[in-house]
N, C-alpha and C positions, 0 to 999 in steps of 0.2 A: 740184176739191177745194180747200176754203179755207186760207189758207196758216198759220191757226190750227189744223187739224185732224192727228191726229197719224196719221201714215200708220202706224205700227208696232200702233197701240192699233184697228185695221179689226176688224171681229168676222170678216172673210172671217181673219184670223191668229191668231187664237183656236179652239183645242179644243170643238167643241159637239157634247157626246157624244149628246144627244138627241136631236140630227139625222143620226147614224150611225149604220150598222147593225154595231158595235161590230166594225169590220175588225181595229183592233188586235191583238185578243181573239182573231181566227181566222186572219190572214194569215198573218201574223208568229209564226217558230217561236222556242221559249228549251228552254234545256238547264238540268238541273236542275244548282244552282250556289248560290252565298251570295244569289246574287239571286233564284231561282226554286227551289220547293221538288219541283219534277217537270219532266220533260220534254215537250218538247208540238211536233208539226211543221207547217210551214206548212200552211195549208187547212184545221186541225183547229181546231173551236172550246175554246175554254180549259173546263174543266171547271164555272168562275164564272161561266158567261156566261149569262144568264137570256134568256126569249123575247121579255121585252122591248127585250135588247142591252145593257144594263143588268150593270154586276157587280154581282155578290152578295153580294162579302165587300170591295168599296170601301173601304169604314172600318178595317176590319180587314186591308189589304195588308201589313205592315209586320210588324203581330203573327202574319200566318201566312206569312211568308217569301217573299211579290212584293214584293219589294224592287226588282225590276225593271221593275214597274209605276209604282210611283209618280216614277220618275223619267223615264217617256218622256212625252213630246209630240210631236202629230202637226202642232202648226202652223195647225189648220184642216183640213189633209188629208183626213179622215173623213167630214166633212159634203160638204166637195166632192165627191170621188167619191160617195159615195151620191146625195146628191141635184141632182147638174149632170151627172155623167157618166154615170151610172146612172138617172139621173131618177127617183129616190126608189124604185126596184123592188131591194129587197137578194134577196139571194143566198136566203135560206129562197123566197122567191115565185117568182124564176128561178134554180133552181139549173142552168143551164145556164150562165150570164154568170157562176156562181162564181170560175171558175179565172182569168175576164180582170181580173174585180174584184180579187180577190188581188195579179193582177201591179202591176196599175194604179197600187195605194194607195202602196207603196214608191216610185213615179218621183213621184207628187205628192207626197209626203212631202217629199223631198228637191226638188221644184221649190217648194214653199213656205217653206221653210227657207230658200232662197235668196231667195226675196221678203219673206221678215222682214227678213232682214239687209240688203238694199237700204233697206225701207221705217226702219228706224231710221237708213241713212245720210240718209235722208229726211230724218229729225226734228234734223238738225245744222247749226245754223243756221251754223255755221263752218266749212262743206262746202261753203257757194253755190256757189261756183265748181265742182263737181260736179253740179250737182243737176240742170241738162237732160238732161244723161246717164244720171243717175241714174233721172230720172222716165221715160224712153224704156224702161230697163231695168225699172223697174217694170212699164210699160202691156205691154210684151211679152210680160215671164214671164205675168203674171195671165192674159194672153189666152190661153198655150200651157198654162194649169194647166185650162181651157175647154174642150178642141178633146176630139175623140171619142176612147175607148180605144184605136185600133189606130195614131192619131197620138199620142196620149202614148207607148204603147210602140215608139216608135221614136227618143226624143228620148236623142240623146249629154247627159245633164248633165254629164258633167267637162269635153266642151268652152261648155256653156254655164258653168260655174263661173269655165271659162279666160277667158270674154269679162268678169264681172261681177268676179271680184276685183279686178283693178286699180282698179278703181273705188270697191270698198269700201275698198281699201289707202291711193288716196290723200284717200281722205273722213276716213279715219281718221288721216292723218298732220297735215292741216289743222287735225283738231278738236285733235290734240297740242299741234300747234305753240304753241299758248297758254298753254301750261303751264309756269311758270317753270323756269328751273332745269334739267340733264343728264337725257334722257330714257332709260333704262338697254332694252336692249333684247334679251330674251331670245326671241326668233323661232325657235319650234321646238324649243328648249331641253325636255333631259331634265331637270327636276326633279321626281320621282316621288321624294319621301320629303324632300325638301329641309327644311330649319330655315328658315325665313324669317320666324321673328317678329316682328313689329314694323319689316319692312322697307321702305324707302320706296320705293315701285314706282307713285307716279303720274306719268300718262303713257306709264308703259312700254310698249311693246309684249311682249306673250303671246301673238304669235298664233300657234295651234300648239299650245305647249307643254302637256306633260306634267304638269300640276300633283298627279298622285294620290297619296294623303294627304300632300302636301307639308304643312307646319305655319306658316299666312298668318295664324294670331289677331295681331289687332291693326295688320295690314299697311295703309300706305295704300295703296290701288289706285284713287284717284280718277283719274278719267279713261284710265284703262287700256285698253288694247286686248286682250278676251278672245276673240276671237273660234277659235270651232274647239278653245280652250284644254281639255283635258281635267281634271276638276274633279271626279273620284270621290273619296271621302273627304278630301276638302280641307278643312283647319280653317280657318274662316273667323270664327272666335269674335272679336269687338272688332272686325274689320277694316273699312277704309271703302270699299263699293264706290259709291260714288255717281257719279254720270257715267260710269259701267263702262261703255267702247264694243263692243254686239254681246255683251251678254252675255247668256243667253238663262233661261229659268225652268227646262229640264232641265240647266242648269250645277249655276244654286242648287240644285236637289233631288237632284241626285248628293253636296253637297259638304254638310260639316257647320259650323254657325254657333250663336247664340245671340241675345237680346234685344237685346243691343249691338253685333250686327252691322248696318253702316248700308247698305241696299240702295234702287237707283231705284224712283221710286214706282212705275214700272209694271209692276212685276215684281210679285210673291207672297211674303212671309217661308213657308218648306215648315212643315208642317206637324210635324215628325218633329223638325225643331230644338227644341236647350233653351229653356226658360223665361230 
């Protein structure tokens, strides 16, 4: 890979619903809640899900209460399983392979999830000194996101998490350390409902924390460590994330912002933010 190309922006870590046999939709159960306006259990196709795998009311999640949709992403997950571990036969053509499909999506889920966040320690130029480690970590996960269903379900990810954080942590203290100035560090930190207006939070470390509807309009958080950070209803109105390290596109769509909220290019302004 060229050392111009951005490991994070791979389309293999990209969502491509059209190449899945809409697993989201059927694996994964939700309980009717402010997020979801029914209840629906794993294995069960969502009542939106059309024969093309396709939802139905896409446009309209929001106005008809999947609220819960529009803020997951599966990372790529979808298309992998479907079509490398499944080799493109979904679950309507072999309902036999249903129930392994189902298990399967949730461990590559989360084995890709972890290969985003490698691949953006990827994209730090201020990590080198991490980054053979890193790239070994890369070429590993992606191979074990590959291997056949009855090897994926057997894979411990929290002790693969335990080998690859340290290595995110200290990619992410490197990329800090540049940063002028007392780095304030709230690791873990409950701030669920916090006032943080206009507070100076770059560089800090948030990995972990609790941010739900914390109140961050106008906050800097350039170069911040969000990683893991929970960021449901989080006012992000004015705030600056730019350089946000590990910050992922279902942070932003959990959390609320507006036009003058400053976000990295390669992320997505959601959709559901103000004008």
């Amino acid at each position: 890979m060229s050392e111009r190309t951005s490991y994070a922006a791979q389309p293999d870590l990209q969502s491509d619903c059209g190449s899945c046999f809409g697993l989201c939709c059927v694996a994964l159960p939700f309980s009717r809640s402010s997020d979801f306006p029914v209840d629906k259990s794993a294995g069960t196709p969502c009542g939106n899900l059309q024969e093309d795998f396709r939802c139905g009311i896409h446009r309209r999640l929001r106005d008809t209460g999947y609220n819960g949709c529009t803020v997951f992403d599966c990372f790529g997950a979808g298309q992998k399983v479907s079509q490398v571990t499944f080799k493109g036969a979904s679950w309507r053509e072999e309902p036999d392979s249903a129930r392994v499909m189902y298990e399967v999506f949730p461990v590559v889920r989360q084995l890709q999830e972890l290969l985003k966040y490698v691949a953006q320690a990827l994209d730090l130029s201020s990590a080198a000194l991490v980054h053979r480690d890193l790239r070994g970590a890369y070429e590993r996960l992606d191979a074990l996101t590959r291997d056949p269903a009855e090897t994926l379900l057997a894979v411990d990810v929290d002790a693969l998490r335990g080998e690859v954080n340290p290595l995110l942590l200290r990619a992410s203290e490197l990329a800090r350390a540049a940063v002028p100035g007392s780095r304030k560090n709230h690791r873990g930190a409950n701030l669920m409902g916090s006032r943080l207006r206009g507070a100076k939070l770059r560089g800090a470390s948030l990995r972990g924390a609790l941010l739900i509807a914390a109140d961050l309009s106008g906050a800097d958080l350039r170069d911040a460590d969000l990683i893991g950070a929970d960021m449901r209803d989080t006012n992000l109105c004015g705030a600056d994330l730019r350089g946000a390290l590990f910050l992922t596109q279902p942070q932003l769509n959990a959390a609320r912002g507006d036009a003058r909220t400053k976000i990295p290019p390669a992320l997505e302004r959601p959709a559901h933010w103000t004008a």
